[in-house]
N, C-alpha and C positions, 0 to 999 in steps of 0.2 A: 774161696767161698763155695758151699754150697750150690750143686745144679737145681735143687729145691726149693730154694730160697731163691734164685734169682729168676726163676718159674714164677713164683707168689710175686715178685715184685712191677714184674711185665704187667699185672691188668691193672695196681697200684697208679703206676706213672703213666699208663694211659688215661685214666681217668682224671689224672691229675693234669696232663695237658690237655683235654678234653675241656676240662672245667676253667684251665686259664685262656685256652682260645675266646669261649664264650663270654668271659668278663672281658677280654677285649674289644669284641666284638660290639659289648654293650656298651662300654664304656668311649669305645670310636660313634656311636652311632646318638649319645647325648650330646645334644645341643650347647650344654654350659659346658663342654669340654671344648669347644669349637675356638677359634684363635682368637682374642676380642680387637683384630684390627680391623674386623670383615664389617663391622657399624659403620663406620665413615665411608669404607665403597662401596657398601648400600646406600647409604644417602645422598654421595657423589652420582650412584647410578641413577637413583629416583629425579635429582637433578636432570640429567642428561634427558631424562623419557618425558618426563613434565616438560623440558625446552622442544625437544620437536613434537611433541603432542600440538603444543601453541607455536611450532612453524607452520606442521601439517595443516592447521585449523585455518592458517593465513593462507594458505597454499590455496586450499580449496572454495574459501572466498573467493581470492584473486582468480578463480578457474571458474566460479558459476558468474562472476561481473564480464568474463571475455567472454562466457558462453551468454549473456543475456547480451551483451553487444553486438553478437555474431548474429544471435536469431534477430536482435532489432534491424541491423543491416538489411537482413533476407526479407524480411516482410514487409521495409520502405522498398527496396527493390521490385516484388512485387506488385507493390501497390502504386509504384508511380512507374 
């Protein structure tokens, strides 16, 4: 072959992986290309966070009824 020819064809197959990087790129970075088993462990996850969101909320009830017990204590103590 030709040293001419294989000169002309170096900016050819550059461009040409060049341009297939970039569609991969795009094509990794579309959403509808993503794996469809990721729905269920999002919804498993949204589970999990909704459950301790309503522990946490019980948590801190239970924390402001020991704290309104604490300061009632203090203040009959005081007062008698």
């Amino acid at each position: 072959m030709d040293p001419g020819a294989i000169g002309a064809l170096i900016p050819v197959v550059a461009i040409l992986a060049f341009a297939a990087i970039k569609i991969a790129r795009i094509v990794a970075a579309n959403p509808r290309t993503a794996s469809t088993d990721a729905s269920p462990r999002l919804e498993a996850l949204e589970d999990k966070v909704l459950h301790l969101e309503r522990e946490l909320a019980e948590t801190q009830e239970r924390l402001d009824f020991a704290e309104r017990l604490l300061a009632k204590s203090r203040d009959e103590h005081r007062i008698g």
